[in-house]
C-alpha positions in Angstrom: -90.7 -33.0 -34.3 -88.0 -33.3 -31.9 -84.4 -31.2 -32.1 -82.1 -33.9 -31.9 -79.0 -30.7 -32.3 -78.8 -31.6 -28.3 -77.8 -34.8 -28.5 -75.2 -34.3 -31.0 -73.9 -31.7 -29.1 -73.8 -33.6 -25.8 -72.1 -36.6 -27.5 -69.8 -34.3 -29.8 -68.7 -32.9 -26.3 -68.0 -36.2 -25.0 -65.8 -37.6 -27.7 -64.0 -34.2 -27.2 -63.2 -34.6 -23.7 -61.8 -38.2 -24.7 -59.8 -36.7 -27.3 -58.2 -34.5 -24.6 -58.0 -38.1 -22.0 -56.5 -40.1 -24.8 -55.4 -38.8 -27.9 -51.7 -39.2 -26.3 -52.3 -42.7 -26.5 -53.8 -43.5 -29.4 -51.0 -41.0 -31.1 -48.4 -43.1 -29.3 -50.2 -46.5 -31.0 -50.2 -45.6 -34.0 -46.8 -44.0 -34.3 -45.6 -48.0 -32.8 -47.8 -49.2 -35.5 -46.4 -46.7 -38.5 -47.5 -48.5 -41.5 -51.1 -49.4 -39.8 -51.8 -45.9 -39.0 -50.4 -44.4 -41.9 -53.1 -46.6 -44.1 -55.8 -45.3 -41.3 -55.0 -41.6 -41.9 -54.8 -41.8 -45.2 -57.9 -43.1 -45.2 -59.4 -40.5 -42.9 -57.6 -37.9 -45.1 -59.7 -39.5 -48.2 -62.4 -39.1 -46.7 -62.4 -35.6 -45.2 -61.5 -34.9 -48.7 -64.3 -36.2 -49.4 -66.3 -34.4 -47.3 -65.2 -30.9 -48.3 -66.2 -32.1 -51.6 -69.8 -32.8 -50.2 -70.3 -29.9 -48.5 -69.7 -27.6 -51.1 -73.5 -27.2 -52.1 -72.7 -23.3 -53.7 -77.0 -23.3 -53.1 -76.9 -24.1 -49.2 -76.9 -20.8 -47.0 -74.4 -22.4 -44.4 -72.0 -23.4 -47.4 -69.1 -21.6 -46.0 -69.6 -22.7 -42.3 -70.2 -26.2 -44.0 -66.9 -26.4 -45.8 -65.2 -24.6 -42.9 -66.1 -27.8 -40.5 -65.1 -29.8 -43.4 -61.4 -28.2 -43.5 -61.0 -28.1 -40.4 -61.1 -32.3 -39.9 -59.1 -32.5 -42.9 -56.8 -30.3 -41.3 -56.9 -32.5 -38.0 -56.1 -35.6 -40.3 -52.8 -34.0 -42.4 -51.9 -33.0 -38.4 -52.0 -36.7 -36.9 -50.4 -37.9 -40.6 -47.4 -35.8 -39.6 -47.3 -36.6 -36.1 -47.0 -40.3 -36.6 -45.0 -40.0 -40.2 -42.4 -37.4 -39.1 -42.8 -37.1 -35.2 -41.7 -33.5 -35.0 -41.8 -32.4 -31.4 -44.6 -29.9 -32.1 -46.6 -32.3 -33.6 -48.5 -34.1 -30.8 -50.0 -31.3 -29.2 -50.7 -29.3 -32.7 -52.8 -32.6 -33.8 -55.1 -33.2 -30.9 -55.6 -28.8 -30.6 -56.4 -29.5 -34.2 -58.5 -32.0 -33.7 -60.4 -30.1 -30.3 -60.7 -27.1 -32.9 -62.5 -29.4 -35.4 -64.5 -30.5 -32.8 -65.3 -26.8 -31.0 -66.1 -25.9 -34.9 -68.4 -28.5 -35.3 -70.7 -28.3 -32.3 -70.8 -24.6 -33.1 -72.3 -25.1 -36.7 -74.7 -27.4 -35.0 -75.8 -25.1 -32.5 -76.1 -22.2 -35.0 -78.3 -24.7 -37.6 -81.3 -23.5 -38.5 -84.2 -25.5 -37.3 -85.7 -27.7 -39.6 -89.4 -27.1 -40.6 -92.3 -28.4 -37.9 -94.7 -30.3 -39.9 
């Protein structure tokens, strides 16, 4: 069996280093567009809501790590809600270092995963 944790390491790195190119952007955009990206990020904040929910598996041995990942894109989420719903002059730079963090986070609970069982 092959250990695909590579591959979604490589391409979590990628969508990182876009995140650093163009979250700017895409911040910008949606801030132009407030009611469009409000509806998107409340969406996205559903859904890592979500998430936390399904990740809390009390059973799992990576449950906290799990959940942590899970917060941590939630997090990211209430971040860019703020940014484009109140434009502080924090805010840009707190939601994409929130979003790299989530990110970082992630491809370190993938690296420390145990492998899964060769059958």
């Amino acid at each position: 069996m092959k250990d695909s944790r590579l591959a979604e390491i490589a391409w979590l790195a990628v969508i990182a280093v876009l995140v650093a190119a163009g979250a700017d952007l895409v911040l910008h955009f949606l801030t132009a567009n407030r009611l469009l990206g409000t509806i998107a990020l409340l969406v996205a904040l559903g859904a890592s809501i979500v998430a936390i929910r399904r990740a809390y598996v009390p059973t799992s041995p990576t449950v906290r790590a799990d959940v942590t990942k899970s917060v941590a894109y939630c997090i990211a989420a209430v971040m860019a809600l703020v940014t484009i719903d109140w434009s502080p002059h924090w805010a840009i730079r707190a939601c994409i270092t929130a979003i790299e963090v989530a990110l970082i986070f992630d491809i370190i609970t993938i690296a420390k995963r145990p492998r899964a069982a060769q059958e």
